[in-house]
Every structure is written in structure tokens, then in C-alpha cells.
FISE-422061 format. One record per residue (C-alpha): z, y negated, x; residue in one letter. Coordinates in nm, 3 decimals, decimal comma. Layout:
BEGIN
- Z  Y  X  A;
...
// end
This chain:
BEGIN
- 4,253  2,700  -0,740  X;
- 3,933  2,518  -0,893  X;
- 3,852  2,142  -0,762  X;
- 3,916  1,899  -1,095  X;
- 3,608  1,705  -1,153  X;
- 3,569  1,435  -1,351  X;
- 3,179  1,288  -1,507  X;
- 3,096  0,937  -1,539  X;
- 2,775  0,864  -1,741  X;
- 2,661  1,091  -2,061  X;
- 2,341  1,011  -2,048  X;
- 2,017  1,205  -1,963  X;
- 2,129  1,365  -1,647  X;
- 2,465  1,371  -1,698  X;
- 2,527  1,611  -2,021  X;
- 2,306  1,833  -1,762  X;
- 2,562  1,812  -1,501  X;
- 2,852  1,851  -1,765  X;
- 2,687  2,165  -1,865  X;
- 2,637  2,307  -1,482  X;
- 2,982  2,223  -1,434  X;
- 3,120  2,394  -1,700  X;
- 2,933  2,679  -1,600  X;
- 2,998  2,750  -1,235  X;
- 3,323  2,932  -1,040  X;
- 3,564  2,723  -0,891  X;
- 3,513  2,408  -1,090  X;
- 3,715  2,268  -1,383  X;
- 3,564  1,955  -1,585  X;
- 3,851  1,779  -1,670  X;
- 3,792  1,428  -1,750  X;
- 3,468  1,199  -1,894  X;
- 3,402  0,855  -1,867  X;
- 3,095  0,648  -2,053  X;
- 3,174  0,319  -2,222  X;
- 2,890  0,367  -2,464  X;
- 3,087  0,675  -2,608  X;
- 2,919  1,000  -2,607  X;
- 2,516  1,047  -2,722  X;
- 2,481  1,373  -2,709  X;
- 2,806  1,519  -2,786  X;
- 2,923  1,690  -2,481  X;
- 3,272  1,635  -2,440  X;
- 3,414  1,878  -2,664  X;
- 3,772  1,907  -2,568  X;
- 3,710  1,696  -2,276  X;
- 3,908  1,410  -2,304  X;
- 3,689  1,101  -2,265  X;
- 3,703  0,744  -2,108  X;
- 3,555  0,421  -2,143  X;
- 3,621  0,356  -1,802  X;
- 3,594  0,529  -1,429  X;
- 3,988  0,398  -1,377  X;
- 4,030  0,664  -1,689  X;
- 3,921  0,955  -1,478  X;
- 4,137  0,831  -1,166  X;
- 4,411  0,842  -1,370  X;
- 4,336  1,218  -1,486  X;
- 4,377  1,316  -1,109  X;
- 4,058  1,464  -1,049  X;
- 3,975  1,601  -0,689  X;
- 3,581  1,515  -0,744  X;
- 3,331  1,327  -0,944  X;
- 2,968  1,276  -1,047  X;
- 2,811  0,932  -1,137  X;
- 2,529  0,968  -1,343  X;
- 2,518  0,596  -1,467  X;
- 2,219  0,357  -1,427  X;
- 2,147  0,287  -1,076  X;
- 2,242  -0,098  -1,076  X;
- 2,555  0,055  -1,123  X;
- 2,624  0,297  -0,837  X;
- 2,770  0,088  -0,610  X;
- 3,020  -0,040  -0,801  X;
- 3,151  0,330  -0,978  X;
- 3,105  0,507  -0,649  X;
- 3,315  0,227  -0,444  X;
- 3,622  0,250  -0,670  X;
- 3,567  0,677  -0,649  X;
- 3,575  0,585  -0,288  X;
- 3,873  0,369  -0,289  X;
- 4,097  0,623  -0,497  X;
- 4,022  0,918  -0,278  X;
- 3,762  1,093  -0,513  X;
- 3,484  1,288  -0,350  X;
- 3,226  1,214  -0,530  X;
- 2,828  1,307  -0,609  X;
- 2,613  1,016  -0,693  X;
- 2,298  1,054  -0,847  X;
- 1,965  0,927  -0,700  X;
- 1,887  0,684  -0,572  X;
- 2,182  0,619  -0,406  X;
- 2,217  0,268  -0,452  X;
- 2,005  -0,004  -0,579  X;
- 2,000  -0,242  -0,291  X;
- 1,992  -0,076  0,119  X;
- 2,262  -0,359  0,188  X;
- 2,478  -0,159  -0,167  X;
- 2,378  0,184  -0,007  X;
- 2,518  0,093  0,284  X;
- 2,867  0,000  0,142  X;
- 2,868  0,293  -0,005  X;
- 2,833  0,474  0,297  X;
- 3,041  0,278  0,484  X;
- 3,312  0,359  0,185  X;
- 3,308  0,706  0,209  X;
- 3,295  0,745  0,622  X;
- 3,578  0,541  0,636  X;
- 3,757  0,711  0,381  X;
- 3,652  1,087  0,523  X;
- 3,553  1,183  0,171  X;
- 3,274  1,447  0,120  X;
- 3,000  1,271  -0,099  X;
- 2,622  1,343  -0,185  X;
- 2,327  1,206  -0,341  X;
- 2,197  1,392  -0,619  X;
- 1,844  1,486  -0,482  X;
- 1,823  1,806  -0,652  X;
- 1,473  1,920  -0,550  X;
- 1,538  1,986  -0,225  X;
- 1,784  2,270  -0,456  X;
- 1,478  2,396  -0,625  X;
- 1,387  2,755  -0,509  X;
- 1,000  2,748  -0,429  X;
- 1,086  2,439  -0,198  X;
- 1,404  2,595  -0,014  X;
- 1,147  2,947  0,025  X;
- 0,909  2,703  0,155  X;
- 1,115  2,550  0,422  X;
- 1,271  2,820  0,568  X;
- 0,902  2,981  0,584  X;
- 0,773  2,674  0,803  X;
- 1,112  2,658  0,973  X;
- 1,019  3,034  1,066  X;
- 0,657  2,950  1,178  X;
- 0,488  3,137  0,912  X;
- 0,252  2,846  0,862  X;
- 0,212  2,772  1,257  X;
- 0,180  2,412  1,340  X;
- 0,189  2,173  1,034  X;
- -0,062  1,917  0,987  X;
- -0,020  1,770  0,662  X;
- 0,230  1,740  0,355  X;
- 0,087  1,609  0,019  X;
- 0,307  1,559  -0,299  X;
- 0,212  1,463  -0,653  X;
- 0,475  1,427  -0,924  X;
- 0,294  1,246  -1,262  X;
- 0,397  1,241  -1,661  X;
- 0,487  1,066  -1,924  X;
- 0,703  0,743  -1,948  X;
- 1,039  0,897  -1,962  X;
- 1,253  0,684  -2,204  X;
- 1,547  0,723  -2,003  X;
- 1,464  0,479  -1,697  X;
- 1,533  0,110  -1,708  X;
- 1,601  -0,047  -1,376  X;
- 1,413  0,121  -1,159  X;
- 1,001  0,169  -1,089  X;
- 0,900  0,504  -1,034  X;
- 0,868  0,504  -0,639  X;
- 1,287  0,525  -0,636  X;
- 1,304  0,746  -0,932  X;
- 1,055  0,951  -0,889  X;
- 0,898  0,887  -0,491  X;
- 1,231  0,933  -0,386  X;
- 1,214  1,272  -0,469  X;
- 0,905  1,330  -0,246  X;
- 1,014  1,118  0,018  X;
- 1,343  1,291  0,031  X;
- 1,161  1,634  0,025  X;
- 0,917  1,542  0,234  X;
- 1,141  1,440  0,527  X;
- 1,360  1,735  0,442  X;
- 1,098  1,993  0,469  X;
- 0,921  1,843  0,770  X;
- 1,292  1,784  0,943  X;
- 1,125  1,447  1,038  X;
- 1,156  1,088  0,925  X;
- 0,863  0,834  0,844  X;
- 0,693  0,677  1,086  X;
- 0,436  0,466  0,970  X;
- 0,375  0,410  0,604  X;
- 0,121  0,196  0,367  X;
- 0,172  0,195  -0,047  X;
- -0,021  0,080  -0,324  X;
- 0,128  0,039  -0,648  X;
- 0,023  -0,112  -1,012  X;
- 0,157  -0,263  -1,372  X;
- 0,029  -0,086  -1,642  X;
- 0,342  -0,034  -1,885  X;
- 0,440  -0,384  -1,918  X;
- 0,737  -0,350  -1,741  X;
- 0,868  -0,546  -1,434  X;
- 0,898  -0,268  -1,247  X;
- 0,564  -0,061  -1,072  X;
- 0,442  0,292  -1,278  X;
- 0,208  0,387  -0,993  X;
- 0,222  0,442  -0,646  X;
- -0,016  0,573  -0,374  X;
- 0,171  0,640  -0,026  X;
- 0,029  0,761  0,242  X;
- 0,191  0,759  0,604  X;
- 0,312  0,958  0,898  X;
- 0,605  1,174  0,988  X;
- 0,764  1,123  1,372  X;
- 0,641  1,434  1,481  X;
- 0,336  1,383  1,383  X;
- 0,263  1,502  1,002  X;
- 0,037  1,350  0,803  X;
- 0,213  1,259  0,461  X;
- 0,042  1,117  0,143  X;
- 0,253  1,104  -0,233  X;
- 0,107  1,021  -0,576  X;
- 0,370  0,951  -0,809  X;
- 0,311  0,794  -1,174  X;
- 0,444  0,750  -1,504  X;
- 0,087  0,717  -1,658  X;
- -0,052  1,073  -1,659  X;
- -0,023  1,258  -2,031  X;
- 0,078  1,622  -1,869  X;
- 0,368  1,672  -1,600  X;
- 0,310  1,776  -1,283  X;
- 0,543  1,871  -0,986  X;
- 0,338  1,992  -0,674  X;
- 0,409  1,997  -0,310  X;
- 0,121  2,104  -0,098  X;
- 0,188  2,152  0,289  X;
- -0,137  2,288  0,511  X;
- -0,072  2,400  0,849  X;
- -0,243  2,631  1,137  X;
- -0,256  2,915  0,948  X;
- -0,309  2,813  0,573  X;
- -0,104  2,622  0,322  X;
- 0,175  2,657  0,059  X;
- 0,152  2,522  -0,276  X;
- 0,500  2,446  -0,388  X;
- 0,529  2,405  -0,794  X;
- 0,845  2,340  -0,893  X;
- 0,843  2,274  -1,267  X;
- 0,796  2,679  -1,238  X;
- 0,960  2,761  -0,911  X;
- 0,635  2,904  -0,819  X;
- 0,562  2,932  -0,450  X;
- 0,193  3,031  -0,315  X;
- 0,051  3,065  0,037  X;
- -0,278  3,091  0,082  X;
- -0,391  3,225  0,435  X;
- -0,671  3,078  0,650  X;
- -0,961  3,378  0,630  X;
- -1,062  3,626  0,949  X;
- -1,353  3,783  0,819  X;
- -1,704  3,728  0,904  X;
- -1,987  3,615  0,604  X;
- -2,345  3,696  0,638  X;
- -2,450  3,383  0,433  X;
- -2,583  3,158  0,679  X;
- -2,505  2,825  0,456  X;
- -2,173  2,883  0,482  X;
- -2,061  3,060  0,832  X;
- -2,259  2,753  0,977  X;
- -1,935  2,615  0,903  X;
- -1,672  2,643  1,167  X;
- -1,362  2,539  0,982  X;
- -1,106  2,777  0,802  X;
- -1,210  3,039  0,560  X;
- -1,056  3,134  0,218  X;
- -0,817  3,426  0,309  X;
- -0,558  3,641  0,128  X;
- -0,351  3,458  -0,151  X;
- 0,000  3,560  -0,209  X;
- 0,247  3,473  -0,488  X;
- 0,632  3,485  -0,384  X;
- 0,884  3,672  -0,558  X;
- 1,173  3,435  -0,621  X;
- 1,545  3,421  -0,712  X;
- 1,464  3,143  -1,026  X;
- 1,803  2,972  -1,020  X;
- 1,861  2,643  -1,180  X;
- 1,753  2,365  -0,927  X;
- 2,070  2,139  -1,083  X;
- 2,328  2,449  -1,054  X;
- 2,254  2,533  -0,647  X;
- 2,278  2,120  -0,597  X;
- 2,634  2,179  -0,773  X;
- 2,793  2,484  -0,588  X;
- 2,678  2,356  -0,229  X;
- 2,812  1,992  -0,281  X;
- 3,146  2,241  -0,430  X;
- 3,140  2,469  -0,116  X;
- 3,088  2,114  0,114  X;
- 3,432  2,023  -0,034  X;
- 3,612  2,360  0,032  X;
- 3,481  2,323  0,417  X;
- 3,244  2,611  0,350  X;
- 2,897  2,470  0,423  X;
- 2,726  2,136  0,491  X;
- 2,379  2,193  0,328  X;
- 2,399  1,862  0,042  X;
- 2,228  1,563  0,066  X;
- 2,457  1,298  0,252  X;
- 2,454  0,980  0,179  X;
- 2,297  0,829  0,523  X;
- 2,022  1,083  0,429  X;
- 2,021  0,903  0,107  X;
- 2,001  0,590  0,274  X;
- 1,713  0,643  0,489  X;
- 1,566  0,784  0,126  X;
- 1,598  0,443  0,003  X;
- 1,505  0,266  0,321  X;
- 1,149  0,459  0,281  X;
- 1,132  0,402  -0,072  X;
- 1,200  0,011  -0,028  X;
- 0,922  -0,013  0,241  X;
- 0,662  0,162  0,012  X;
- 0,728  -0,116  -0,215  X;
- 0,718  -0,400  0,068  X;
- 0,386  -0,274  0,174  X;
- 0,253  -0,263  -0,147  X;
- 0,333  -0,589  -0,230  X;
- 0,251  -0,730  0,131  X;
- -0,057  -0,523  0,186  X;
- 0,047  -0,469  0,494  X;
- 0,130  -0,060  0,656  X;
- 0,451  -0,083  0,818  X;
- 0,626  0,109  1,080  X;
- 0,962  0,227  0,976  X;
- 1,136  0,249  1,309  X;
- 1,103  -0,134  1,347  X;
- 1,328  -0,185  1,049  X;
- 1,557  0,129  1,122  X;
// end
């Protein structure tokens, strides 16, 4: 019997997720909601909405809100209301004090729902965490993240550090299996827009990990890279290509005097992964569709959502206070 899932927003992301929907087992699109109509022509046969009480009324088991963020709080508390589990894009909420109704909604409720960060779905980065989970990189000492491009036309009422930082900081977190600690942000206005294009973050993890992010809308070529050193080398995560590297600390023993002087790490083997390239968007789909059959718990919940935010929200605090705060005083 497939789960009946309904789609509200037709935008950008969301004729992506009617598209991964349509295409995966156990899942039957059913219903569409957007009261702009439909951009990009996706609903086919689909019968479509103007409004998320339209989709309610379909009966739908599940949904995904893919609207503008100012919105989430308000589509995802009626989902809530009507018994609807439900995947929300990121961020979760535009406000902490909205992300935390929503929460609250769903707990209370005893509804399965997840925030759409679908990087931690990506394959280089879920390789790369179950190899430092497995101690091939020993102890890790540092994770470093930079995500820059183009002005995507899409956003409106966010800055970048919750559309794109969030990402990092959600990855971040997620591959350290460790929340911020300590945390200082720089950001600037170079688009003319209210909201920031640039952000430098650097902070600490709880155990201990050094963590720095540059994230911008600013730089004319795209780039998605997650770089984690540790004890024994460090992995180079790219996941526009799904590309995962390790490159090993050296053993061997130089004869040039200039350079064994030098008693840090050497330049070792390098080692490309093999991967399974499966859509990023598609894995984020069938384990928030397997957390609603009771088969595994591996999507992004919303408190983990929350705490995304939470970071996210300081970065911006201490970029406009000048100040580097320490997140466990504001937990």
C-alpha cells in the first residue's frame, strides 16, 4: 500500500521533489497545492490546489512544503493539526520562537516530520561519516566547509547563512556527531539586498573540533567542498560531484634536508572512492518514507533542525554584535 503524499510549493525545489516522488517505490503523489498556479508545469494529472486545506481534503498520509520560508510555520502547523506527516524544507522555520511551534506541533501530535537538509543525503558525505565514525581518519582536528556561487534567483527572504550555512552547519554537526560550542561570524552587503551574501564562521565543536565555513553568493563558479583533517590525513568531500578523496599523512623518509627539517605530516598516498552516485534529493525521500513505515530513523528531525537554526541565528548575532558567542549559554 503506498503512503499518499501531497506537495505544497512548485517552485525551485519543489518540481524537484514532485519529480523524486513520482519516481520512488511506495509513494503515490496525489495532490498539489501553490496559489501562484504552476511555473514549471509539473502537475500533469495531478490535481492541483490553491490552498494546503486542498491537499487535506485529498486525504493524503504525508506532505512536503517547499514554500518560502516566512511561510513554514504557518503550512507546516495546519499539516500538523490535520494529522499529515510532513517534510519541510530548510530552514525549518524563519524565527527559533516559529521553529519551535513547529516542533512542539508535531511532538504533540506524534507525527513523523523532517527538515529537508538533503546534504547530509549526498553520497561522498554519508562515505565520509561512516569512515570517521570507523576511525579511518584517527582523531579529528578540524572541519572546514566552503559552499560559494552565483546569486540564485530563487531566494527572497532569507541571507545566505540560513540558506546556504545551514547546510554546513547542519553537516558539520552531523558529521562531527557534536554541536557548536563557541562561534564568531562575519558577514557583508554587497547585493543590495537587506539580507547578508557573505559569511565567515569560524568556531568550535563540544568535543573539541575546530570548525570554520565560508559561504557566499558573490563568487562567479559554484563550489561545494567539505574538508575534514584528522590524525591520519584528511578527506575532501565534493559534493556537486559526489566525489570523495582521502589523502593520507606520509611515512617515508626524504633526503632533502630543507624539507625533512620539518617535523609535521608528509604528503602520503591519495585515494579516490568508488561511490554508489545516487541522487542526494531521492535518498532524503525514501528514508523520511521508510521513517513513516517504522523502518528506520536516519532523517533530519526537526529539534535537529532547530538547533540548525539556533546556530545559524547566532552566526548572524555575532556578526552583527562583533562579539564570539558561546552557544550553550543560549541553549
Amino acid at each position: 500500500m503506498s503512503i499518499r503524499y501531497g506537495l505544497i510549493g512548485l517552485g525551485m525545489m519543489g518540481r524537484h521533489h514532485a519529480r523524486v516522488l513520482r519516481e520512488i517505490d511506495g509513494v503515490e503523489l496525489i495532490a498539489l497545492a501553490d496559489p501562484m498556479g504552476d511555473p514549471h508545469g509539473v502537475s500533469g494529472d495531478t490535481p492541483l490546489f490553491d490552498s494546503v486545506q486542498g491537499i487535506i481534503d485529498a486525504q493524503i498520509d504525508a506532505a512536503v512544503v517547499a514554500v518560502p520560508t516566512r511561510f513554514h510555520e504557518e503550512v507546516a502547523l495546519e499539516l500538523a493539526a490535520a494529522g499529515v506527516h510532513t517534510l519541510v524544507e530548510k530552514p525549518v522555520a524563519h524565527t527559533l520562537e516559529a521553529a519551535k511551534r513547529v516542533v512542539a506541533a508535531f511532538e504533540e501530535a506524534n507525527l513523523i516530520a523532517a527538515v529537508g537538509h538533503v546534504e547530509r543525503f549526498n553520497p561522498a558525505l554519508m562515505s565520509l561519516r561512516a569512515r570517521i565514525e570507523n576511525g579511518d581518519l584517527g582523531e579529528v582536528y578540524q572541519i572546514q566547509t566552503r559552499r560559494q556561487g552565483p546569486f540564485p534567483a530563487r531566494i527572497a527572504d532569507v541571507g545566505v547563512v540560513k540558506d546556504l550555512g545551514s547546510h554546513d552547519i547542519d553537516l558539520t554537526s552531523w558529521l562531527a556527531q557534536s554541536r557548536y560550542e563557541t562561534l564568531a561570524a562575519q558577514t557583508t552587503h554587497r547585493s543590495g539586498r537587506e539580507h547578508e551574501d557573505m559569511v565567515s564562521i569560524t568556531g568550535s565543536l563540544e568535543n573539541g573540533i575546530m570548525v570554520n565555513h565560508i559561504v557566499n553568493w558573490l563568487t562567479p563558479f559554484k563550489e561545494r567542498l567539505t574538508l575534514v583533517t584528522g590524525e591520519r590525513g584528511a578527506f575532501v568531500a565534493d559534493t556537486l560531484t559526489a566525489d570523495l578523496t582521502f589523502y593520507e599523512n606520509g611515512t617515508g623518509h626524504g633526503t632533502w634536508d630543507a624539507v625533512t627539517t620539518f617535523r609535521g605530516v608528509s604528503e602520503g598516498t591519495v585515494t579516490r572512492f568508488a561511490l554508489d552516485k545516487r541522487e542526494p534529493l531521492r535518498n532524503e525521500h525514501e528514508a523520511f518514507r521508510d521513517a513513516i513505515l517504522g523502518e528506520r530513523q536516519d532523517h533530519v528531525s526537526l529539534r535537529e533542525g532547530y538547533e540548525t537554526l539556533r546556530v545559524a541565528e547566532a552566526a548572524i548575532e555575532s556578526a552583527s554584535t562583533g562579539k564570539t558567542l558561546r552557544l550553550s549559554e543560549s541553549a
